[in-house]
C-alpha positions as CSV (number, residue, x, y, z in Angstrom):
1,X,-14.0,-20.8,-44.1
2,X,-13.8,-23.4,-41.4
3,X,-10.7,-21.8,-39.8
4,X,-12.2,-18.6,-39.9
5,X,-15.1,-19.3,-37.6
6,X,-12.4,-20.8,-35.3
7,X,-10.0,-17.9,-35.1
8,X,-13.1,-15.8,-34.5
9,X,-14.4,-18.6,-32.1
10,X,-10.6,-18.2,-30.3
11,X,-10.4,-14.7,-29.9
12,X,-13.7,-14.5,-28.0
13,X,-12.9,-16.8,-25.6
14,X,-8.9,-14.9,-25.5
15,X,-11.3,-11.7,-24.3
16,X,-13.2,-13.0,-22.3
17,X,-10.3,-14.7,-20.5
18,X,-8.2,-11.3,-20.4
19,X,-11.8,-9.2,-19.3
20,X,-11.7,-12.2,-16.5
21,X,-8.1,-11.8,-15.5
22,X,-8.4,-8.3,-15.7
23,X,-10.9,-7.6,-13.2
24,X,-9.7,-10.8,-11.3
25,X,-6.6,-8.2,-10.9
26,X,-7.6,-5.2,-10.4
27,X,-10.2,-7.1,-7.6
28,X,-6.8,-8.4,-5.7
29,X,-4.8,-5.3,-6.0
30,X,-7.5,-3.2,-4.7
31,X,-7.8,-5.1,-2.2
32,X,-4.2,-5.4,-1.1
33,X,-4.0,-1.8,-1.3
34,X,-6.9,-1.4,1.6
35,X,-5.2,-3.9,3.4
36,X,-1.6,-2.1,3.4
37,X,-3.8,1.3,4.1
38,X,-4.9,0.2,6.8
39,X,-1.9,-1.9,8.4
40,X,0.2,1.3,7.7
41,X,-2.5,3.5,9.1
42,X,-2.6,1.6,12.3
43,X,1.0,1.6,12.6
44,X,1.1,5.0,12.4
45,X,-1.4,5.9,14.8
46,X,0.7,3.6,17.6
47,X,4.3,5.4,16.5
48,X,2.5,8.7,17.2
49,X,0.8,7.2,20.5
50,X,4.2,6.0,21.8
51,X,6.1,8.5,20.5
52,X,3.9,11.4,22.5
53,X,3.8,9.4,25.8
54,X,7.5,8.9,25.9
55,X,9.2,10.6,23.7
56,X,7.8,14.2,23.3
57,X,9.6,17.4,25.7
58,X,7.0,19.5,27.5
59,X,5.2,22.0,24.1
60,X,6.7,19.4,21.5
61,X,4.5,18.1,19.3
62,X,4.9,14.5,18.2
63,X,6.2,15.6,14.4
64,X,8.5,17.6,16.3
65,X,9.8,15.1,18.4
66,X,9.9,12.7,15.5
67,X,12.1,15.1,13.9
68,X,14.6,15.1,16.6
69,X,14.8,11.6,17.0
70,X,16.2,11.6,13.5
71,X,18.2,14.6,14.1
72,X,19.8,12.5,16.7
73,X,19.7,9.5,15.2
74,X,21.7,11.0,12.4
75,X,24.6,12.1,15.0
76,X,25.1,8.8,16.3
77,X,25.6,7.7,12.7
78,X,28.7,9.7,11.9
C-alpha cells in the first residue's frame, strides 16, 4: 500500500517536471527562432542595400543582379 502512494506521489512530481521542461523549451526555442528571424532579416535587408548600390546594371533589379553574381561566380569555379 505504502509503495503505492509513492509511485503515485513520483509520477506527479515526473509530470510536473516534464510540463516544466517542456514549456521551459518550447519558451527558449521560440525565442531563438525570433532572434535568428530577425538577425537573418536584417542581414538580408543590408545584402539587398549593398547589392543595389553597387552591384546592380542600369533596369536590374537586385534579384537579378544576385542572380548573376552567382552565374559568375559559378564561371570562376570551373
Amino acid at each position: 500500500m505504502a509503495k503505492s502512494k509513492l509511485v503515485k506521489a513520483n509520477e506527479k512530481i515526473a509530470e510536473k517536471a516534464v510540463g516544466a521542461y517542456k514549456k521551459i523549451e518550447d519558451t527558449v526555442v521560440g525565442n531563438y527562432t525570433k532572434i535568428e528571424d530577425t538577425v537573418v532579416g536584417g542581414y538580408t535587408k543590408i545584402e539587398d542595400a549593398f547589392v543595389d548600390r553597387y552591384l546592380t546594371k542600369d533596369g536590374e533589379t537586385v534579384e537579378e543582379a544576385k542572380a548573376r553574381m552567382k552565374q559568375g561566380q559559378g564561371k570562376k569555379m570551373e
